[in-house]
N, C-alpha and C positions, 0 to 999 in steps of 0.2 A: 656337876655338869653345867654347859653354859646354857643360859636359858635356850639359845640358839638349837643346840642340840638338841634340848627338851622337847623341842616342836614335834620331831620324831618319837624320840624316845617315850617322852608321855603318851603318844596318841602314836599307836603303831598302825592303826587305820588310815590316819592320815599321811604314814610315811611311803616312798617309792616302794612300788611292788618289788621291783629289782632287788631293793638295800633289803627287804625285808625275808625276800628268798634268798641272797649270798649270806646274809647275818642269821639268820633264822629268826624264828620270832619272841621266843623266849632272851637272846641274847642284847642283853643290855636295852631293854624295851619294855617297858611299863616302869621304869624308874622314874621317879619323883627329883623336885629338886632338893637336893641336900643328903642326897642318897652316897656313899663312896663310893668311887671308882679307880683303876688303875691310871697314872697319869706319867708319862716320860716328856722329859721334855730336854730340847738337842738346841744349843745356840746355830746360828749360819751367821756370817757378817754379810748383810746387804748393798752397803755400798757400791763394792764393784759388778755384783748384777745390776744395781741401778744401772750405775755409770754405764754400760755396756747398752743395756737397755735402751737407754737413751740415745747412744751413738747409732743406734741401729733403728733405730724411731727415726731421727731427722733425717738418715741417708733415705729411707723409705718414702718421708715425706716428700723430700728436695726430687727423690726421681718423679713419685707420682704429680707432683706439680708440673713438673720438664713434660711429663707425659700428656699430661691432661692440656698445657699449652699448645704443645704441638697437634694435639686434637683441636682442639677449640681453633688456629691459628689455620691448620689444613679443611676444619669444617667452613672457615670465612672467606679463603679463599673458593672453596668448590662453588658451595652457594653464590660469589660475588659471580664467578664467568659462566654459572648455568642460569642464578637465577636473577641477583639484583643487575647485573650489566640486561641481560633481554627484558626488566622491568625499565631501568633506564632508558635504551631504548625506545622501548613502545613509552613511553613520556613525554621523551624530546618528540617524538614521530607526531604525538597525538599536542603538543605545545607548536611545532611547527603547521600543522593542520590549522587549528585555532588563528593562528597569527595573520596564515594567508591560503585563499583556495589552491595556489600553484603547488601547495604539497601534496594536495590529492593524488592517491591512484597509484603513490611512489609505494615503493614495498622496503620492509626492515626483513636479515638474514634469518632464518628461522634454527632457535636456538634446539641442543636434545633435552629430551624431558618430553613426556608425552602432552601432558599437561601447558606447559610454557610454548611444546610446540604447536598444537592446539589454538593455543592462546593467538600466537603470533600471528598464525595462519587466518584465524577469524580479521585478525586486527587486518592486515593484506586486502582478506576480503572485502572487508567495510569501509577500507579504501577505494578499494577500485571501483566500489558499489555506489560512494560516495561522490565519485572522481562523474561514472557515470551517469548518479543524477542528475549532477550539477552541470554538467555539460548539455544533457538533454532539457535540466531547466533553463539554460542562459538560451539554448536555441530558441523553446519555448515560448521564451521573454525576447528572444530576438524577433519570433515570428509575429507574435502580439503585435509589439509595437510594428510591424510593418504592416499587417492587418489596419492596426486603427489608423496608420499613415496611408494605405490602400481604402479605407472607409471616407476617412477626411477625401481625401481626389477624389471618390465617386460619389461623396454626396455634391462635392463642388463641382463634379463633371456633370451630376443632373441638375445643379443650378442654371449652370450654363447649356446644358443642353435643351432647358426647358424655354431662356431665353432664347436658344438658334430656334426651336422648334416654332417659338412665336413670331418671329422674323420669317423664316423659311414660308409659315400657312398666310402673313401678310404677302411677302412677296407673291405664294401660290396664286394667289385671290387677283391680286394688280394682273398678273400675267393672262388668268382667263377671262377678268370682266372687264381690265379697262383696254379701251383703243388703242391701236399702235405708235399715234402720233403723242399719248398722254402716260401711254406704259411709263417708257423709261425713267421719263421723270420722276413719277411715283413711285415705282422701285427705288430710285437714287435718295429718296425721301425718307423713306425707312431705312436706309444702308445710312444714312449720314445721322438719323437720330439716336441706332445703335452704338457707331460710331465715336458720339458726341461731339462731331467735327459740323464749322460752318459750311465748308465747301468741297466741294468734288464732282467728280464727273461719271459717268459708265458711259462705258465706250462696248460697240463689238467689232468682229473682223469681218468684214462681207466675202463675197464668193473671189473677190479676186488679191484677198488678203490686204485690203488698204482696213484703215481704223476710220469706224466714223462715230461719230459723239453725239448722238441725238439728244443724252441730255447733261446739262450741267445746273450746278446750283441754280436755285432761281435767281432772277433780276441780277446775276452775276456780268453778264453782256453789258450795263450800265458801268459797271465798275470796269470794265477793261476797256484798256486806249488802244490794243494793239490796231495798225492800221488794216493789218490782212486778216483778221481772227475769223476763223470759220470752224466748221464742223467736222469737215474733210481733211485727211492724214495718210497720202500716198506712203507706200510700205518704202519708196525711195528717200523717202526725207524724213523717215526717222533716223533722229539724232541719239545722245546719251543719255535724254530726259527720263526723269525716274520709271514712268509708265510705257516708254521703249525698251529698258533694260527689262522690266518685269513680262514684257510681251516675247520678249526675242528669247530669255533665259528661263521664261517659264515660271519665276519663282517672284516672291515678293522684295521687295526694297523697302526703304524707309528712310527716312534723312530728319533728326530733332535740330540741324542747325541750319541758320539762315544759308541759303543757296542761289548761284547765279539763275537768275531767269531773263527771259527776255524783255526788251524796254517795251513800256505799257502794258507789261501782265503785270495782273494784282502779285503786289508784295507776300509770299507765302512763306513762312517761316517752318512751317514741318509740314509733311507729307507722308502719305504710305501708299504704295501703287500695290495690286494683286491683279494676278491674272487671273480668269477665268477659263478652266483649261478642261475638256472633254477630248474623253481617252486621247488624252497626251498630246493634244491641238492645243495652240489658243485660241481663242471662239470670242475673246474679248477680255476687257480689264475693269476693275474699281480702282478708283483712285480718290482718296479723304485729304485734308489740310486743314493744319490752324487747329487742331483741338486744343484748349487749354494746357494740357500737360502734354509732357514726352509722349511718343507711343512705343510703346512696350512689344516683348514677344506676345504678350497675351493678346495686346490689339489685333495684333501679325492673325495670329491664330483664329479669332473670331472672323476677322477680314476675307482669311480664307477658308475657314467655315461658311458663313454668308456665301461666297463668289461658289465653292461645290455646291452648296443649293440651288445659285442660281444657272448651276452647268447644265443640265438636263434640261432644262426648262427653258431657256435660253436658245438651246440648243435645238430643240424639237420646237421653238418657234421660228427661227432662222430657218430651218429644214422643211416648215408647213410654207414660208415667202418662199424658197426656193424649187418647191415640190416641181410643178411644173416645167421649169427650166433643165429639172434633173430627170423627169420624165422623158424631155425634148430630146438631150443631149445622147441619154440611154438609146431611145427609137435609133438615132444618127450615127451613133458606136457600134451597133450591131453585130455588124462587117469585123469588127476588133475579136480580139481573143476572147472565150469563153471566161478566163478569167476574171477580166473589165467588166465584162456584161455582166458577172454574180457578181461582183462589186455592187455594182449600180444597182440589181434588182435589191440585196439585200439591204440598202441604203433606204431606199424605198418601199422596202417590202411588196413587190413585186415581181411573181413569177410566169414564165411563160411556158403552154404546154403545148400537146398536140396529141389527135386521136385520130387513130386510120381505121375507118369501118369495116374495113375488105379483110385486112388484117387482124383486127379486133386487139390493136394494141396503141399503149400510150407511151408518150414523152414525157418529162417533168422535167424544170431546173430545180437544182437546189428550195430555193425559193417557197416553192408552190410548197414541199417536204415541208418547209416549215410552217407554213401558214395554215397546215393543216392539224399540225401538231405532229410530225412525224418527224424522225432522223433521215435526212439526205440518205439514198441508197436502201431503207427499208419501206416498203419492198423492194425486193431487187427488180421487179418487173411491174409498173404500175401501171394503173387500169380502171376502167371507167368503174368498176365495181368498189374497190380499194377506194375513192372518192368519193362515192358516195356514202361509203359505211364512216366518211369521218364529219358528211353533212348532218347538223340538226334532224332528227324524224320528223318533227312537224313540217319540214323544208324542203325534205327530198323528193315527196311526189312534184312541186312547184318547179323544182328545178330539170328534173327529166320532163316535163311538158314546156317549160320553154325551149327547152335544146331540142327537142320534137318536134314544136313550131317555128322553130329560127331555120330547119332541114325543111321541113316543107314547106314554106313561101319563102327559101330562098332569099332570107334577109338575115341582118345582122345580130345579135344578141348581146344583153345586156342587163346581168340580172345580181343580188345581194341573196347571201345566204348566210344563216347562224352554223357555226363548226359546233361538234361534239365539244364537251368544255373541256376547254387546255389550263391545267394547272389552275381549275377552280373556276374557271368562269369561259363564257363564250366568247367567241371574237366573230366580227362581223366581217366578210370578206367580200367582196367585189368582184367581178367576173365578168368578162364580154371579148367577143371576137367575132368571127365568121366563121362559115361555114364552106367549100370546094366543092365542087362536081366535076362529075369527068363528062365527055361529050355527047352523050345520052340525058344527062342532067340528072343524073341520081349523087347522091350526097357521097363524098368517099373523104371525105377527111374533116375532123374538128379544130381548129387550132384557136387561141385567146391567151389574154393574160389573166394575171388574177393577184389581187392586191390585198391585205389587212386594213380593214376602214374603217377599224374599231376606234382605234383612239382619236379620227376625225370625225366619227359621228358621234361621238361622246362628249368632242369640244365644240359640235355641232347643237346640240343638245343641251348644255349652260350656256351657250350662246342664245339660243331660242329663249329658253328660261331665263337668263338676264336681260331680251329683250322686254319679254312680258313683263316682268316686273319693272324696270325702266317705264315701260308705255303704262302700267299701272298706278308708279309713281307719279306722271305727268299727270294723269287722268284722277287721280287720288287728290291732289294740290290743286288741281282746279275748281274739281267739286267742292273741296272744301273748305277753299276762298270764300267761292258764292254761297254754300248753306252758311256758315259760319255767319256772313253777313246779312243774310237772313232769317239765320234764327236767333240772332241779334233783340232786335223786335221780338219776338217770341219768347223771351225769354227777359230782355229787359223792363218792356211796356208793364207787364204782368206786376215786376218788382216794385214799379213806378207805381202803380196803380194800388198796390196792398199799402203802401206806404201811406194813401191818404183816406183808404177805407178803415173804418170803426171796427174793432175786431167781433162785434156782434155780425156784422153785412152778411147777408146771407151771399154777399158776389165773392168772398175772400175764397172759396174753398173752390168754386168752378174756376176761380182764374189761376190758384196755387195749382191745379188738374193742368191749365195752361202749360205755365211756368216748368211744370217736372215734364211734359212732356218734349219740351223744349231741350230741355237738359239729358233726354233721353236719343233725342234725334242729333246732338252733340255727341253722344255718342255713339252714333252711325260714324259721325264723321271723321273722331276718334279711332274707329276701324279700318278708315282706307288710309287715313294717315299712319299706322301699323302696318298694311300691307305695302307701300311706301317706302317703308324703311326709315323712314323720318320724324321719330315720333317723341314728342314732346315733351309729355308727362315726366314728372319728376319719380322716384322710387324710393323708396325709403323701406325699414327694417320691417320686416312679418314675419308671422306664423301662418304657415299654408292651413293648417288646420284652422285655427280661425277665418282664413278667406272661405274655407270650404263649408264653414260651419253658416257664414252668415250668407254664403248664394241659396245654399239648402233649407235655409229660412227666407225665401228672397220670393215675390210676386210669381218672378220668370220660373223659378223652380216650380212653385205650386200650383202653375199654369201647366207647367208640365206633367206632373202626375196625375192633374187631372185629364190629358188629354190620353195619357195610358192607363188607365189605371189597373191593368190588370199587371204591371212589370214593379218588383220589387226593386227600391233604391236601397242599398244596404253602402254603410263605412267601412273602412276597419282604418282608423288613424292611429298613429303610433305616438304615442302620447308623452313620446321623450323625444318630439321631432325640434332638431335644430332650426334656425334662422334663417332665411334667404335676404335678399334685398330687391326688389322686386316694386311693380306698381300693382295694385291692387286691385284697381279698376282694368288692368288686363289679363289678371291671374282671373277674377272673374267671367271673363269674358272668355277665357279658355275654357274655365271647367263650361261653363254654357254652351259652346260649343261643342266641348266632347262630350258631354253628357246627353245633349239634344240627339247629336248621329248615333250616339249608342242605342238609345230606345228607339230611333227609327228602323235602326238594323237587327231590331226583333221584331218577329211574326209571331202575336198571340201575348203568352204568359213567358215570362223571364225575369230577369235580372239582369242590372247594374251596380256595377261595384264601384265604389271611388275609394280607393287607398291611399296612405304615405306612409314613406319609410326613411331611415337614417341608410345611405350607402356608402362603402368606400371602397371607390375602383381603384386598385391597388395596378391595374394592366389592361390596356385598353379593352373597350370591349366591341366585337365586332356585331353590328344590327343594322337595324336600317339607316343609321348613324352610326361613325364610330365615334365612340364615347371615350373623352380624353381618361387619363387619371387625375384622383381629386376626390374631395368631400362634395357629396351630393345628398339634396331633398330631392325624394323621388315619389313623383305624385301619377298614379297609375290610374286608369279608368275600363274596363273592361265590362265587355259585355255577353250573351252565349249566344250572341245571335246567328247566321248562316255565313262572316264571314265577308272576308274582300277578296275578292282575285287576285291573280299576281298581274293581270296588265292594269285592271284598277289600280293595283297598290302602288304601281310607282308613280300615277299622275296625282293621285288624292290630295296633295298639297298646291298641285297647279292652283291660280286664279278663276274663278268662274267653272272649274270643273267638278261638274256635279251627276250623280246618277240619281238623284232624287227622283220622285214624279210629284209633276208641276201639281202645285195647287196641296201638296203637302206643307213641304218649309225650305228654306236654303234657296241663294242664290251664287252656289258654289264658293263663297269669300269665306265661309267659317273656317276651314282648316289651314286657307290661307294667313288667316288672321294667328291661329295657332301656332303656324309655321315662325312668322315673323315673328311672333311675339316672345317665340322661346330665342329665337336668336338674337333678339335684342335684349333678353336678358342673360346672355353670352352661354344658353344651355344645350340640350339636346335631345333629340326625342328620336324613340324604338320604337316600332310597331311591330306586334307580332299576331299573326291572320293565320285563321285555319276554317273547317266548316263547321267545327265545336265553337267558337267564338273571336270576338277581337280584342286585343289589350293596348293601350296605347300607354307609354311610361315616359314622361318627359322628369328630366333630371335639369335641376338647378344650383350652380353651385352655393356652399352652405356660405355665413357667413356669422362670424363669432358675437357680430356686434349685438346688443343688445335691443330690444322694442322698441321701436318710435314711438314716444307716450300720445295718443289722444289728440288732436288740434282742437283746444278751446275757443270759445267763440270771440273774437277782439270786438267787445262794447264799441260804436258807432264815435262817441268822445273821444277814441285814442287818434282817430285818423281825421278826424276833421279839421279843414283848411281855417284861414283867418284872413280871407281876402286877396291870397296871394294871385297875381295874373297867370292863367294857363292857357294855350293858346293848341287844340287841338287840330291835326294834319290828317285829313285822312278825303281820299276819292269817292268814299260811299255816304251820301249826304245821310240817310238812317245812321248810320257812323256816327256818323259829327253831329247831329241833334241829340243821343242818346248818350255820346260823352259828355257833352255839355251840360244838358240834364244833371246826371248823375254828379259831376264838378259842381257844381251851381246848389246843388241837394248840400253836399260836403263845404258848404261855406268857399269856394273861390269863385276867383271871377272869371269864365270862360269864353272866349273868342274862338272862332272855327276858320278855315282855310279848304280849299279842293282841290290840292296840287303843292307839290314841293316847290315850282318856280314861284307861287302866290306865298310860301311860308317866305320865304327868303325875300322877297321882296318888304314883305309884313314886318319882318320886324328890324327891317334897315330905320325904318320907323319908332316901331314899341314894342319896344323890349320890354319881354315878358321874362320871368319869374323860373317858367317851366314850361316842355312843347311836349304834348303825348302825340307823338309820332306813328303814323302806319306804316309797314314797313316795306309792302307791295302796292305801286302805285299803277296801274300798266300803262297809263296815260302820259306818262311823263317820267322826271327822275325818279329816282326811286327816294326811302327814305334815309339810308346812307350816305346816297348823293348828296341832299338836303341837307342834312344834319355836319357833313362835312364842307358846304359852302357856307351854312350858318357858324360854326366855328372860327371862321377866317372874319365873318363880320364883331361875333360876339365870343371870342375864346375863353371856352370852360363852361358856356350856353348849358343849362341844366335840361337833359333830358329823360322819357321813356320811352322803349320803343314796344310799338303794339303790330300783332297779326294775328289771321283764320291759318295759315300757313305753319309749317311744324318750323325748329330755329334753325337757321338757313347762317350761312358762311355771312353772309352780309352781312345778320345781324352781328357776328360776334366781331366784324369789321367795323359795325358801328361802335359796338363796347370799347374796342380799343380806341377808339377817336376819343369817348370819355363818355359815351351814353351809360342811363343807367340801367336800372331792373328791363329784362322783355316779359309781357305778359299774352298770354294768347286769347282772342277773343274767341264766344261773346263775351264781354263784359257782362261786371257783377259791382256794386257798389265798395265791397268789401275788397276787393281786387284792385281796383283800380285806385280806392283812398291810400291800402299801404303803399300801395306802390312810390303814386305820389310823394304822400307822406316821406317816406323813407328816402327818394331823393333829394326832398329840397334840406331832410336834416341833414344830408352831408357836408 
């Protein structure tokens, strides 16, 4: 058997269950090899089952390949148009996306397939979702940049609105303090350095519509040849001149090229005319020329910015010269229609009424409705009751007893009363008429006008106030001409005198007690020249806290605590306070001042606070000043003492207004002096009053700049003279002997004179080196005069000029002639060598 077979056959355990059950197991099983068996054996010829075999092999193969092709061929098709065309697709879709935004938001067809359409569908979404941001971010980015192109204009619109602001509270200022005959000038003064034009005019329109020019450039009348030039401009002969078009058309003009003008008017090469126009009048014109450059829309724009500032104001000045005439003409219209006559009243705010006693009813025009604060026609039936519930309480018994007294002596009445507050504040009204009887003589009817006199007792009111201080100013520079020149001596002699005492002398220290007292009473005088307005002193960089540190270590302070001593002085300084620029010696003299009235306005035991702080008023703030916006040092002084009234409170800065009791302290100038002193460091002061205490907060603005280091003392060698000739000018012989002195100490050689015609005379003769000049002579010319006659003799004459007097226009008239340094007396050694000094080295 073949070994093959043997597998079985030897091992019938290991053969097929099957073979072993049809065979059985005995049959031919357990045989060995080499055992006999039956064997037949049958030829077959193979070949042609090969061959056939074969034939039927490759037909098999050749179709299943045909098949399998067609498979494979119809699988590449399915998949290309379900699945690689919508992958192509979303390709190109997401390759065109990439390339440019304008394919956002398009949509590809959505192919079948759950999956593929899914797919598609998201891809759509993330377009359109895509398309959508991108659209809301370019608005976005559209809105940004117009924001920061809307930032840029309005921080350039409060550049410019802070320069009209500056202009507008100049202009303000000219319109209520200066005269009529000087206004407009000074208005046209500021309008032309806004401007930056040499010349121009303001013009207004008077009551019968002609222009008249009250002012033009200055010393401009010198430069014009016209034969007929005047100030007056009938409304008939205006021509097509730039400032006729702008008057008649309401709007501005402007011309950058040379243009015809008349023969002998100054040559003007550009010009801009604006009107000045209230509701919808012209009321007057500006008119500029000759700026260096073209003028622009922007100049247009500012021009007529300026000219609405100066609408209202202008306006209601024309209106206070005209008042009366429009009163006159009002009484003489009467007769005319009701409507004319509320014209008129309301022009003038003036109403007229009437009350019939028999009756118990009243009249009112429009008018009177408003000046009461009420709407014309409410009430619909007005009446003595309805009027007086719109007067002041503290006002109305006063007022029903004049009208009770005008009915019983049968005379005329004439009386002012405060209204209920209208929109925040009260208005002052005016009132007066007569009173009717019938033939018995009993009263039966009330009739009068009645007028708003608020805004004329309020221009009433800074007029007074800029009187006082004008007559303070006069009286301030007088006194402190003659102390100045008297404590000249007091102050000089002293210096003179330490100079040749031994520093042992037992005289040195009672005459230095001289000398500082000297210098203290310099300071008196120091204070009316601040109330003045006129003041001096130079200002330089501080820290408030340091001025507050060294008054509170000061004689005058500890003279003060001991005069209280029961009232606590407490600080609270902020000790990251910025810089002001400021004088020192009247930051002094302020807290002295506020600190003095604090402790007088406690009774007993209390407190005084003196504080500073870093502020930034972001938005005006309304107090007893209103407070611009800006960086501010705000230096506070507070007390808990019982308070100021409200009628005290609004005089407390007057001049000489005091409620002290005499033979305490004060001569009513301290708060004056406070007043001015924070205005002439361009600040502003609150005060806040209750019967808990008083707080006073003045605000200064800050300034970045750094310390003023220390003034070292200049060694006597650096400023001493070497012979040169100086020839001293002054009307107070103490003067002229104590400059001499002093020169003559410093090495030159000094000559004296008592009169500017004696200098001029002096040195047609000998010429001198250098003239210390006085610059108030009242006896003669003055020293401007002087020094400008002395010129023409000795042109480029070295000078300085000296006064008791704060610096005055003349002097800075002498500077430009070519004077040098001014210094203010009294004279000091040290003062007057630099001085010197420093002009003859130029």
């Amino acid at each position: 058997m073949e070994e093959s077979c043997l597998r079985c056959h030897g091992s019938p355990d290991q053969a097929p269950a099957d073979m072993v059950r049809h065979y059985g197991p005995k049959r031919s099983f357990n045989r060995k090899i080499g055992d006999s068996v039956h064997a037949i054996s049958i030829r077959v010829p193979l070949s042609p089952a090969y061959e056939n075999a074969n034939r039927f092999s490759l037909r098999l193969s050749v179709l299943l390949l045909t098949l399998l092709f067609v498979l494979f061929g119809g699988l590449y098709l399915y998949h290309r148009r379900l699945i690689f065309k919508p992958l192509s697709m979303l390709h190109e879709k997401a390759l065109q996306i990439s390339s440019s935004e304008e394919y956002l938001g398009g949509e590809i067809p959505l192919p079948p397939g759950r999956e593929l359409n899914e797919l598609a569908t998201a891809f759509n979404s993330m377009s359109k979702s895509l398309r959508h941001h991108m659209d809301n971010l370019e608005e976005l980015v559209e809105r940004l940049e117009k924001e920061i192109d809307e930032r840029k204009q309005a921080e350039e619109a409060v550049r410019e609105s802070e320069k009209q602001l500056n202009i507008r509270n100049r202009i303000a200022d000219i319109f209520l303090t200066i005269p009529d005959d000087e206004m407009y000038g000074e208005v046209l003064q500021v309008v032309l350095e806004a401007m930056e034009s040499p010349y121009g005019t303001f013009a207004y329109i008077d009551e019968n519509g002609d222009r008249i020019v009250p002012s033009m450039t200055r010393d401009i009348w010198d430069e014009c040849k016209m034969p007929d030039k005047g100030i007056f401009f009938p409304r008939d002969t205006w021509d097509d001149a730039l400032w006729a078009r702008a008057l008649i058309e309401k709007k501005s003009f402007s011309s950058n090229g040379p243009f015809k003008i008349p023969d002998g008017h100054m040559p003007i090469s550009r010009a801009l005319a604006t009107p000045i126009i209230h509701k919808g009048e012209s009321i007057g014109n500006l008119m500029v020329g000759d700026k260096p450059t073209e003028y622009t829309e922007d100049d247009k724009e500012l021009l007529e910015a300026i000219a609405d500032r100066i609408s209202p104001i202008l306006h209601a000045r024309l209106l206070n010269e005209r008042h009366e005439t429009e009163r006159k003409r009002a009484n003489e219209a009467l007769w005319e229609s009701k409507e004319n006559l509320d014209k008129a009243q309301k022009i003038a705010h003036i109403g007229n009424w009437s009350r019939d006693l028999n009756l118990n009813r009243a009249q009112w025009s429009d008018e009177i409705y408003r000046n009461l604060g009420l709407t014309p026609g409410d009430p619909a039936q007005p009446s003595f009751e309805t009027f007086l519930s719109r007067v002041h309480p503290e006002d109305r018994e006063r007022v029903t007893s004049v009208l009770k007294q005008a009915a019983e002596n049968k005379q005329a009445f004439d009386f002012e009363f405060r209204t209920i507050p209208i929109e925040g504040s009260e208005r002052i009204i005016g009132d007066r008429g007569e009173v009717e009887y019938d033939e018995t003589g009993a009263p039966v009817r009330f009739f009068g006008t009645n007028q708003d006199i608020t805004e004329t007792r309020r221009l009433q009111d800074q007029l007074q106030k800029a009187q006082k201080m004008e007559a303070m100013g006069l009286m301030a520079g007088g006194i402190a001409h003659d102390l100045n020149n008297i404590l000249s001596g007091i102050v000089n002699y002293p210096e003179i005198l330490l100079m040749d005492l031994p520093e042992d002398s037992p005289l040195r220290k009672p005459i230095k007690g001289m000398q500082e007292s000297g210098m203290r009473a310099a300071d008196v005088v120091a204070d009316l020249l601040t109330i003045a307005r006129g003041v001096a002193g130079g200002k330089e960089v501080l820290n408030l806290n340091t001025t507050i540190e060294e008054y509170l270590d000061s004689a005058e302070h500890q003279k003060l605590e001991k005069t209280y001593p029961s009232i606590n002085f407490k600080t609270r300084l902020d000790f990251e306070l910025l810089n002001i620029t400021s004088s020192a010696t009247h930051v002094k003299k302020i807290l002295m001042n506020l600190v003095t009235n604090a402790s007088e306005a406690i009774e007993g035991k209390g407190t005084v606070t003196v504080s500073t702080m870093n502020q930034y008023v972001d938005k005006p703030l309304r107090g007893y000043e209103d407070v611009r916006i800006g960086e501010y040092v705000v230096l506070a002084v507070s007390d808990d003492g019982s308070g100021i009234s409200p009628q005290d409170l609004d005089r407390i800065f007057e001049p000489f207004y005091t409620k002290k009791v005499m033979g305490r302290s004060g001569t009513g100038l301290g708060l004056a002096v406070v007043w001015n002193a924070v205005q002439d460091h361009k600040g502003y002061i609150d005060v806040r009053s209750s019967k808990q205490g008083t707080t006073f907060k003045l605000y200064f603005p800050v300034t970045r700049e750094m310390l003023t280091l220390e003034k070292e003392e200049i060694p006597l060698e650096e400023y001493q003279g070497h012979g040169e000739k100086i020839l001293v000018v002054d009307d107070e012989e103490s003067q002229r002997e104590i400059a001499c002195w002093l020169l003559t100490r410093l090495g030159y050689s000094a000559e004296a004179v008592s009169s500017g015609e004696k200098a001029i005379e002096y040195v047609k003769e000998n010429p001198v080196d250098l003239i210390v000049l006085d610059m108030v002579m009242p006896k003669g010319i003055n020293g401007r005069e002087t020094y400008e006659e002395i010129i023409k003799i000795h042109p480029g004459q070295k000078a300085i000029i000296a006064s008791g007097y704060a610096k005055t226009k003349e002097v800075d008239l002498a500077q430009e002639l070519g004077a040098g340094k001014y210094i203010k007396k009294p004279y000091t050694l040290e003062k007057v060598g630099l001085a010197v000094k420093q002009e003859l080295e130029k």
